[in-house]
Structure formats: C-alpha cells, structure tokens
C-alpha positions as CSV (number, residue, x, y, z in Angstrom):
1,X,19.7,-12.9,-26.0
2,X,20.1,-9.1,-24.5
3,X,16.5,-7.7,-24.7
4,X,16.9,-3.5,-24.4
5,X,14.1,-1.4,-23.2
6,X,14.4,2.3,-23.2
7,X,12.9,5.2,-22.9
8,X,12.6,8.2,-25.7
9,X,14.0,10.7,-23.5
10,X,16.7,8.7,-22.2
11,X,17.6,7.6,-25.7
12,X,18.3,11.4,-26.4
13,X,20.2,12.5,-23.4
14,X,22.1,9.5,-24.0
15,X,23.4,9.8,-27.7
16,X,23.5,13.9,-26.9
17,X,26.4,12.7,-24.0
18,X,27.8,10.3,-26.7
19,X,28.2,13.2,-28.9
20,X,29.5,15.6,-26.6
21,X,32.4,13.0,-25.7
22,X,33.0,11.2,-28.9
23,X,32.1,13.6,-31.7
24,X,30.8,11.1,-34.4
25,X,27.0,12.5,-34.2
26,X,25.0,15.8,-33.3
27,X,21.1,15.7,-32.6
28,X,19.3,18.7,-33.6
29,X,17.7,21.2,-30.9
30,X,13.9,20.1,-32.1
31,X,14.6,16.2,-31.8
32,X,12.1,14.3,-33.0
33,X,11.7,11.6,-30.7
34,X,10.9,8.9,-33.5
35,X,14.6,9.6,-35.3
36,X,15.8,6.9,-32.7
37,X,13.8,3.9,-31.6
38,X,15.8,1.0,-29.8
39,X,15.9,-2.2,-31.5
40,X,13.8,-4.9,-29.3
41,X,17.4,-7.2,-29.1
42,X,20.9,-6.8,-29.5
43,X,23.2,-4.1,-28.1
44,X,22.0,-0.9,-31.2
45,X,20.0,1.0,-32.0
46,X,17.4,1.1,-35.6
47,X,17.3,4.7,-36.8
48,X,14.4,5.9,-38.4
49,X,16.1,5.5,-42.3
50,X,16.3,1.8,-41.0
51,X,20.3,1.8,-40.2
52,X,21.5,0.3,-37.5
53,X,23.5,2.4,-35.0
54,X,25.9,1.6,-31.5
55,X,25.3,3.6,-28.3
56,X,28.9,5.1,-29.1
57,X,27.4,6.7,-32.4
58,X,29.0,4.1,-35.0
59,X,27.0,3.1,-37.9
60,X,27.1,-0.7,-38.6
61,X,25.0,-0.7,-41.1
62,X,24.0,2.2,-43.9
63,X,20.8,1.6,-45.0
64,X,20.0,2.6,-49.0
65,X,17.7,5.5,-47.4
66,X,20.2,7.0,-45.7
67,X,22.9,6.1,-47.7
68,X,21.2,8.1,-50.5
69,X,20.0,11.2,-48.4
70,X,22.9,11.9,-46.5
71,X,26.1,10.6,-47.9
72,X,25.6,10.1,-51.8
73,X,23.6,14.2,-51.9
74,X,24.5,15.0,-48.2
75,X,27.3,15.6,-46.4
76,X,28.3,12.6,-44.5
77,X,31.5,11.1,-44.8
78,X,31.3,8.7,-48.0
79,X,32.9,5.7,-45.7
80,X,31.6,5.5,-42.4
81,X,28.6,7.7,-42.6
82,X,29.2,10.2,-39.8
83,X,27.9,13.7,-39.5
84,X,29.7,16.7,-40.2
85,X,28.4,18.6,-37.4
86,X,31.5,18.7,-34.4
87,X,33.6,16.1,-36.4
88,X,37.4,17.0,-38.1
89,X,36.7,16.2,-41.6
90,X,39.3,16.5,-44.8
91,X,39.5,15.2,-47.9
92,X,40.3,11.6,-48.9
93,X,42.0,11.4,-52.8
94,X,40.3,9.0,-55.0
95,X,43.0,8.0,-56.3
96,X,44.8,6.7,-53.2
97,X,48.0,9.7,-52.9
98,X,51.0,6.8,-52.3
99,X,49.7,5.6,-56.0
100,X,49.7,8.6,-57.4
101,X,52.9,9.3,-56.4
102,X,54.1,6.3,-57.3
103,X,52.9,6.4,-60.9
104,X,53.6,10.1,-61.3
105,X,50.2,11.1,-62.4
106,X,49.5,13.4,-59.6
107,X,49.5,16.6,-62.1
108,X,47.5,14.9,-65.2
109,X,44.2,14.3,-65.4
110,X,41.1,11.8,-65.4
111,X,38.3,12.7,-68.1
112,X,35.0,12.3,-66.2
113,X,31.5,11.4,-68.2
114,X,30.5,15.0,-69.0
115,X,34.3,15.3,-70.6
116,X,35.3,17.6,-68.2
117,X,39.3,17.1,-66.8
118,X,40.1,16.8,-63.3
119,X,43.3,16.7,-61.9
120,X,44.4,13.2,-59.9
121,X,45.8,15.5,-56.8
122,X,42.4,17.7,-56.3
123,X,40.5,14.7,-57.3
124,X,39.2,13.6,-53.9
125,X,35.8,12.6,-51.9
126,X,34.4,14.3,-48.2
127,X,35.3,11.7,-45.9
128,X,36.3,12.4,-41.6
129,X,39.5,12.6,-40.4
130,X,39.6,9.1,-38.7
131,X,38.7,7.3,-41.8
132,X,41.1,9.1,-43.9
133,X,43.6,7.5,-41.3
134,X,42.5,4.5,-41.0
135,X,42.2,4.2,-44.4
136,X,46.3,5.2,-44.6
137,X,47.2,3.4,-42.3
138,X,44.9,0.0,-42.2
139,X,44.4,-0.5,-45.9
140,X,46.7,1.5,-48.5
141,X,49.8,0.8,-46.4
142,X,49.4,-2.8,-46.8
143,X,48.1,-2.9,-50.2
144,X,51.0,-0.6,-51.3
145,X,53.4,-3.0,-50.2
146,X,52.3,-5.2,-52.4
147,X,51.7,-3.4,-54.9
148,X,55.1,-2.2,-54.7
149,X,57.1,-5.3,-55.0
150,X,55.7,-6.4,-58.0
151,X,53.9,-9.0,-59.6
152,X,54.7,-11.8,-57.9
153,X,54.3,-9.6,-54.6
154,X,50.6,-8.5,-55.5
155,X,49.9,-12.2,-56.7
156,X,51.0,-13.5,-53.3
157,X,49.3,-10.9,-51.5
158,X,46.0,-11.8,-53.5
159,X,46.2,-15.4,-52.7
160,X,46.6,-14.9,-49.1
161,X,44.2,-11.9,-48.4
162,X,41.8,-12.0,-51.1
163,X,38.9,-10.2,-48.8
164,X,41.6,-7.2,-48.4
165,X,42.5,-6.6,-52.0
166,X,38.8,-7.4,-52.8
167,X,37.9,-4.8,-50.6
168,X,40.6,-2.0,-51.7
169,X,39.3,-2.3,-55.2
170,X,35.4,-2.0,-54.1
171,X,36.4,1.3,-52.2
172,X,38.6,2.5,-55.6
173,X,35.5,2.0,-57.5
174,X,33.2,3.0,-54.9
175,X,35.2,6.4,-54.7
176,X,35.0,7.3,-58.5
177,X,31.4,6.9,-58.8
178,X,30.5,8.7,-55.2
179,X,32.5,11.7,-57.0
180,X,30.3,11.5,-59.7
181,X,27.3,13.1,-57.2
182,X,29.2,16.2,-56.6
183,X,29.7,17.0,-60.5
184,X,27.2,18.4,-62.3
185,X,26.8,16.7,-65.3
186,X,26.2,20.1,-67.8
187,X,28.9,22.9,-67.0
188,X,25.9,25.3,-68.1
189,X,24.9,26.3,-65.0
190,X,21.7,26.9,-67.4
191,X,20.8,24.0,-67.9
192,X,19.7,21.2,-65.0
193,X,21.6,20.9,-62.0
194,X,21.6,16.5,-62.0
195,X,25.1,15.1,-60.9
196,X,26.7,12.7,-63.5
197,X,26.0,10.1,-60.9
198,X,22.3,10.3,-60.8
199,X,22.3,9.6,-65.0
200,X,23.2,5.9,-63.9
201,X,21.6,2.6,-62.9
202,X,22.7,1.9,-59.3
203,X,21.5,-1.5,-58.7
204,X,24.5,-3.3,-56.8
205,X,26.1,0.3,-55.4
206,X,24.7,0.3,-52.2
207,X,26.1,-3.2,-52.2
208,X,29.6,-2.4,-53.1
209,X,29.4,0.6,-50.6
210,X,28.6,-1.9,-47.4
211,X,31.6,-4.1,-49.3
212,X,34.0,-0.8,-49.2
213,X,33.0,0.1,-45.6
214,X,33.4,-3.2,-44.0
215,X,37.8,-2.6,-44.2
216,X,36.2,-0.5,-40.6
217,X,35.0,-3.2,-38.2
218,X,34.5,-7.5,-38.4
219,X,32.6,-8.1,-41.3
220,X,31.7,-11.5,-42.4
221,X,31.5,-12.6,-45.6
222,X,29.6,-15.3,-46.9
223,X,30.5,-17.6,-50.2
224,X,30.3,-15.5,-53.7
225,X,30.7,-11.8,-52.0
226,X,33.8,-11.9,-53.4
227,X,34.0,-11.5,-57.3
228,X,36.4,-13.0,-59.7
229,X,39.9,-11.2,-59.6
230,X,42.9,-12.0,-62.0
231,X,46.6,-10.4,-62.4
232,X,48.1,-10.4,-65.4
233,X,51.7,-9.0,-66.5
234,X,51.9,-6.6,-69.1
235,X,55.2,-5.6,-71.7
236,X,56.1,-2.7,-72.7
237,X,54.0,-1.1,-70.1
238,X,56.2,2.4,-70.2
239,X,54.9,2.9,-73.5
240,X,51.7,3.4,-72.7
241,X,51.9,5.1,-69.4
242,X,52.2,3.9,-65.8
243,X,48.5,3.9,-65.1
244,X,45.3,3.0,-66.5
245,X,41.5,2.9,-65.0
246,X,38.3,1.5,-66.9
247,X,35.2,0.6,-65.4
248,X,31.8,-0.9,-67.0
249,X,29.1,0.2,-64.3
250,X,26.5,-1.6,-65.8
251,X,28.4,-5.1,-65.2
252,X,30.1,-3.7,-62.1
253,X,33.6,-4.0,-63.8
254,X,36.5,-2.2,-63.4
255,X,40.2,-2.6,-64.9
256,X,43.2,-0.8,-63.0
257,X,46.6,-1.0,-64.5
258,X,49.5,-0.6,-62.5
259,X,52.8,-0.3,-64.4
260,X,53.1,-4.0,-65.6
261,X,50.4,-4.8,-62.9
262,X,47.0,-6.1,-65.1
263,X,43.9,-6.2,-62.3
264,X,40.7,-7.1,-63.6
265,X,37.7,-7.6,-61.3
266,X,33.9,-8.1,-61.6
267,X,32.6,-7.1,-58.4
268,X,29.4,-8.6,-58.3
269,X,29.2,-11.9,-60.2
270,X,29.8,-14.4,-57.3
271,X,33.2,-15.6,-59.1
272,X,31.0,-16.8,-62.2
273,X,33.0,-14.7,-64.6
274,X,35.8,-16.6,-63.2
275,X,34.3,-20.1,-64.5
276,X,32.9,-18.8,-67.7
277,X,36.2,-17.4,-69.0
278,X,38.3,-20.6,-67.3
279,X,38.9,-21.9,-70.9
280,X,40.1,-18.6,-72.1
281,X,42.2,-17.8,-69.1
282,X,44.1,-20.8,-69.4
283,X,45.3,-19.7,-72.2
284,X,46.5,-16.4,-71.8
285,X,50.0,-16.3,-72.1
286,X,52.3,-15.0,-69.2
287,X,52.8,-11.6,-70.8
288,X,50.4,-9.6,-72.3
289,X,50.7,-7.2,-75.0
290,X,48.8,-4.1,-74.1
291,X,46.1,-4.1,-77.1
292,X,45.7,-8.1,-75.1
293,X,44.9,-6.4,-71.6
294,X,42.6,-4.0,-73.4
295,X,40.5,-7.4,-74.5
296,X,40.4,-8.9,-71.9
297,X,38.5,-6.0,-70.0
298,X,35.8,-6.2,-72.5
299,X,35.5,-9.8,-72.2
300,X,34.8,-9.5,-68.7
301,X,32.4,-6.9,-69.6
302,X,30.9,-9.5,-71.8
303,X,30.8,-12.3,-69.6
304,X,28.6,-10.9,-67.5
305,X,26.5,-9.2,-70.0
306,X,25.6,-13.0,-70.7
307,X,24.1,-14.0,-66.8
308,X,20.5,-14.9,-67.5
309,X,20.2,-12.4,-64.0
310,X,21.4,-10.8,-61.8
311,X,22.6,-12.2,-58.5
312,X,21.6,-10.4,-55.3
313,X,23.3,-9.4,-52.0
314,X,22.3,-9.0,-48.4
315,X,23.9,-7.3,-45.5
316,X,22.2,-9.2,-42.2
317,X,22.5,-7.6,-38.6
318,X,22.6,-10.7,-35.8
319,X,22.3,-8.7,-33.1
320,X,22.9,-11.7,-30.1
321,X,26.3,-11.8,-31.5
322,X,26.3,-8.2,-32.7
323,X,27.3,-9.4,-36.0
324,X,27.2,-7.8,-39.5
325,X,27.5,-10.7,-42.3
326,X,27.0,-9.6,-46.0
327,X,25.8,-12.5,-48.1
328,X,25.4,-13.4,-51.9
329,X,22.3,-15.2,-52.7
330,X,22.2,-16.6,-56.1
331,X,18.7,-18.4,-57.6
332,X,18.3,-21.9,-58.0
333,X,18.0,-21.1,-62.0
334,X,21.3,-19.1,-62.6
335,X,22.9,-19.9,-65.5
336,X,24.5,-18.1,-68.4
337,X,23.6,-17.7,-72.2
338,X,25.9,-19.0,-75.2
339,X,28.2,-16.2,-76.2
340,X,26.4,-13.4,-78.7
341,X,28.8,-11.9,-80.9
342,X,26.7,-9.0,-81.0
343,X,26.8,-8.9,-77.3
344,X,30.6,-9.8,-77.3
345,X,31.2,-7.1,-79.7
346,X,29.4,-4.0,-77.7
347,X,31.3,-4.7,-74.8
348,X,34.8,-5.1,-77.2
349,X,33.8,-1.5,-78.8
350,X,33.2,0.0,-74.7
351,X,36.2,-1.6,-74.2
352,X,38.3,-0.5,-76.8
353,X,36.4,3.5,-77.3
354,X,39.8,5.1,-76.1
355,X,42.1,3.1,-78.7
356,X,40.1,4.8,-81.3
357,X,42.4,6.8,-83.4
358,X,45.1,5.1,-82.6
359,X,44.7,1.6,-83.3
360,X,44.2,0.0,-86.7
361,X,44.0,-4.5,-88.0
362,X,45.6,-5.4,-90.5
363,X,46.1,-1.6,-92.2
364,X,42.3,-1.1,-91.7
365,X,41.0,2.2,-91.2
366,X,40.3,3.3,-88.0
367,X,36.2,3.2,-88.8
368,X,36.6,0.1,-90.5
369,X,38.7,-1.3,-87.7
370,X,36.2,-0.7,-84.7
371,X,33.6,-2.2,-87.1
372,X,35.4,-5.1,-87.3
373,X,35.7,-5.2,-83.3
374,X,32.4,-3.8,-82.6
375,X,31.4,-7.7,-84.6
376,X,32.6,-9.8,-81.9
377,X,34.9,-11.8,-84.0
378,X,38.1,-10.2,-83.4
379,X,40.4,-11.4,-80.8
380,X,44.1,-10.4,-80.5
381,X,45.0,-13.8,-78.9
382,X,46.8,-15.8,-81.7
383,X,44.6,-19.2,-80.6
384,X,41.0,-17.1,-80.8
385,X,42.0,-15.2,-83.8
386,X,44.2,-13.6,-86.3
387,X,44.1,-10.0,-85.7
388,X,46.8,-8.5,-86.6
389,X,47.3,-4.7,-84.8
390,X,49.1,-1.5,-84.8
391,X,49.0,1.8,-83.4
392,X,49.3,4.7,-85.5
393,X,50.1,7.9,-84.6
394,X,49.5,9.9,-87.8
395,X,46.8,10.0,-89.9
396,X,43.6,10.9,-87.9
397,X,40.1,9.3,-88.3
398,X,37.7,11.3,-90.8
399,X,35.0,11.0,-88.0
400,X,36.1,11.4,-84.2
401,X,32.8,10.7,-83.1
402,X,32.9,7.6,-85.3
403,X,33.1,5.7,-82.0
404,X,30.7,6.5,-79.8
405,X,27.9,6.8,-82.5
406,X,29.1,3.1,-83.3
407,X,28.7,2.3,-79.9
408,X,25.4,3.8,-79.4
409,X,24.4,2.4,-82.1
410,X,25.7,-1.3,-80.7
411,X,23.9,-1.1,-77.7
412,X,20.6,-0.5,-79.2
413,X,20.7,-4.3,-80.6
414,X,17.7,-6.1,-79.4
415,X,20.1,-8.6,-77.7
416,X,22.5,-6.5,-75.7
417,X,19.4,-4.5,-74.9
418,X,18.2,-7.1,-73.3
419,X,21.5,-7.8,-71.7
420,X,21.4,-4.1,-70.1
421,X,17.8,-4.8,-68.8
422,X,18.9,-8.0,-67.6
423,X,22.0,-6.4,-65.5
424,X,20.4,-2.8,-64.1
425,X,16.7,-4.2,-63.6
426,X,14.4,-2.2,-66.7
427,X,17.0,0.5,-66.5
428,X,15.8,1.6,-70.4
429,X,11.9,1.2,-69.3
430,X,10.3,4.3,-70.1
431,X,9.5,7.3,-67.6
C-alpha cells in the first residue's frame, strides 16, 4: 500500500509543471486550494467533483459531477475529459469518417429529435487531438477491418474481441446523444434555450460514457458489463440504402446496419436480453428480409421493457494496484415479466415509426396497418405469425402524423408506463 501525503501548495506547483510540459490541464490564476486534495492511498489524486486524476493530468475516472459540468454543457473533450485551455483540439465525426465513406452517406443527412437535418460529414463532437487519433488509429482501424470483410469477418471479430466491438458501439451511441447537448432543441431562438439532450432520462449514460472511455487505458471488466450483441445478414440490403441507425434510449438500445451487416445491441441489460429472446433467436433464419431486421429492433426494445428493474453499474478505483474495474451488479430478485402485447406492441410501433408510409399487411391501410403492429400480435417471422408485407410507394397516408399520435398514445398504457418508470427511475413523476 503507497500512502501519499502532500502539501496544498506543492500539489499546485506540481500539476502547474505538469501542465506546462504535458498540456492536458491548466489551473486558474486564483486556485482554490480545495480543487485538488490527494487521495490518502494509491498513486492520484480526488478532485473536488470526486474524479480521480494521475500526477501526469489523466483522468481515470469522470465522475457524473464533472461529467455533467464540464464535458456534457462544457467544453472538455467528450472522451477523455481534458481541458481546452493549451490543448490541440479538433473535431471527431460521430459517425466514424472510414464509415461514412464507405457507405457513401457522407453528403445526406441524419434527422435529429427536434426534426432538424444534419449532414453526416459536419456531424461531429469536440474531442482533443490525441483522442481523435487514438481513436483512428486504436479502435476504428481495427473495427473497420472487420467491418470491411464482411459478415463472416465482423462475426469472427465479435467472437474473439467482444469487449472491443462492445466498446466501439458504446462510443457510436455515446457520440449521438453527447451531440444532442450542443443542439438546441426549438430553432426559435425565442423560445427556451434546453439542448435536445437535457429532454431525456439519463439513467445508465454516465455508465455507457465510462464504458466508451475505457478503449483509452486497462480497464477491467467484470461479468454482465457487456450487453447482448447479435449479427444478422440482411437481403436485398441495396434497396434500402447502405446504412441505417435506430436507437431506443430509454432501454439503452441501439440498431446499426451496415450494408448486409444487421448489429443489434442492448447496452445495459447484463446479456439478459440475450436469454429472453434465445427461443426466438434460434429461429431466425440466416437471411433476413429487411421489414425482419426492423422487428427484431423492437423486440429488443421490448425485451427489456419487460425487466422487473433495472440493473446497476459501478466503476471502482483500487488504488494499490491503480486499477479502474467497471462492474454490473444485478439484485438477488431480477427477473423479467411475461410478455405484454401492449408492451410488445409500443416498442413494435417505435420500432417501425419510419416505415410508416411505406409499409402496408396484407393490403391494409397504412393507419390500419400500424394499428395492427402497434397490438403486439404481428410478427413477420413465418413461425410467430402470418403477416404478410409490402412497401408501397404511391398512395400516401391520409394522416402523416398518424404515427406518432398512435405512438403517444401507446405509451400512455398503464403497463408500458410502468415499463418506462421501471427503466429511467420515475422519469414521468411530476415536477
């Protein structure tokens, strides 16, 4: 054990040299002498927003103080945490650039919660030189590679670094909702400034931050910190684009499609989506159609819209082996519910919102049809159902909005509302 006394004053001079030579922090002029304090053991040092900091000016560990003061509203780098003050910063795309070129969608754009467009190539976070190239050359390179040879490359890849690919999709996610605290959410400069991101229910983001930020030192994962994953192969993929991106952020679930590449994962369910949905998995035929891969996002939505709770997660500091370890505790009691149709069927109708239109069963309507899906009954997989589908390209709904009032009006059942308070901890409780 490595017991550390120090001074206040040499604390200061000390992190002042450390920032003179390395650049990754500045202390203000009027230090306060409490903004650093050293931690009784181990070789760092405890900040006063309680995150844990080397002598050379690395953070270790973000704590949800900081990590909400200075990187979600400041100006920190969205990764590692640093300062802006005497450090090369840049941009870092959201979209990592090698897939953008790679899918061609570098000149179209994302449609972002307040339905404003952004363009793939100017979408990007603050982040510091040095983790924009670590990033390139520590993470995306390898990932692209597999990515790149295909299916059976990725699926490979997946089996035999399942922390790397785990990570890579936190940090995607991560970077598309740490946009969302740079947008305002009304374009009426009017009306209230609140970013889109500050409209949601955060509470496994810190989590999935510490997750993203481990690709940049040892990080040790315990059993569970890893969510389910699954590939699956689509057909006829050029017909509807090279690229697709759904997320659920209430269940922490996110669908990218790349080309024929189908990647589900549910970031924060300790692999349980993975044993609820093992029936229905082993079922799933080799090749999916695309209306298929649509489904199967919304049952993973669904599955964990069924946990009787949520599970919770832990970053621990051992500081005599100057250690981070991020752990998944799950109660004694966890269990899941029976499936709810009604609960099945809000996350089908989130699922399926962009198909609306477009899609029709069995010569429905388009209203009639997302009824039917909105139910819970319908599946598209010829051994769970009979739905029959099409897309139509003519003939456009009488109500556009049709949709989303349906939807609104699917999550205000008593039992997915429930389900909601469930997963984002009273996140309808009044003001």
């Amino acid at each position: 054990m490595r017991i550390v006394y120090a001074n206040r004053v040499s604390i200061r001079d000390y992190f002042i040299e450390q920032a003179r030579r390395r650049s990754r922090i500045e202390l203000p002029d009027s230090f306060d002498p409490d903004f650093l304090r050293p931690m009784r053991v181990g070789p760092c040092f405890l900040t006063s927003g309680k995150s844990i900091l080397r002598p050379d000016g690395e953070f270790v560990f973000v704590h949800t103080n900081d990590f909400a003061e200075n990187i979600l509203v400041g100006n920190n780098c969205f990764l590692c945490g640093c300062y802006p003050d005497g450090v090369e910063f840049n941009n870092e795309h959201v979209i990592p650039d090698w897939l953008l070129r790679y899918t061609g969608i570098a000149n179209m754009s994302i449609t972002l919660p307040n339905g404003c467009d952004v363009r793939y190539s100017s979408y990007k976070v603050r982040s510091c030189a040095q983790c924009n190239s670590f990033l390139s050359n520590d993470v995306e390179d390898h990932i692209s590679r597999a990515i790149k040879g295909g299916f059976e490359s990725l699926s490979e890849f997946l089996e035999q670094n399942p922390k790397l690919v785990f990570q890579w999709l936190c940090l995607i996610y991560y970077k598309v909702h740490f946009r969302d605290f740079s947008l305002r959410y009304n374009v009426d400069h009017r009306e209230h400034d609140a970013p889109i991101g500050a409209l949601y229910a955060w509470p496994n983001f810190h989590h999935i931050f510490c997750v993203s930020r481990s690709v940049l030192f040892k990080v040790l994962f315990s059993p569970g910190v890893i969510g389910t994953i699954k590939l699956f192969r689509l057909d006829d993929w050029e017909r509807h684009g090279s690229y697709d991106y759904r997320d659920h952020w209430a269940t922490d679930t996110m669908f990218v499609r790349i080309k024929d590449i189908c990647i589900y994962v549910s970031f924060t369910d300790a692999e349980a989506v993975d044993h609820m949905m093992q029936n229905k998995f082993s079922r799933i035929p080799t090749h999916l159609n695309y209306i298929q891969s649509i489904e199967i996002f919304g049952d993973f939505v669904s599955a964990k819209m069924h946990f009787n709770q949520q599970h919770e997660f832990h970053s621990l500091y051992d500081p005599d082996q100057d250690d981070l370890r991020i752990i998944a505790e799950v109660a004694d009691d966890f269990d899941w519910h029976d499936i709810d149709r009604s609960i099945r069927g809000s996350a089908q109708a989130f699922a399926f919102r962009p198909e609306f239109g477009q899609l029709t069963i069995s010569g429905l309507s388009h209203e009639t049809t997302f009824d039917e899906i909105a139910t819970g009954e319908v599946s598209f997989f010829p051994e769970d159902g009979d739905g029959e589908c099409s897309f139509v390209e003519h003939h456009p709904p009488d109500d556009p909005d049709y949709a989303k009032k349906s939807l609104n009006r699917a999550v205000d059942q008593e039992h997915v509302r429930a389900a909601f308070e469930r997963l984002t901890k009273n996140f309808f409780e009044d003001d």
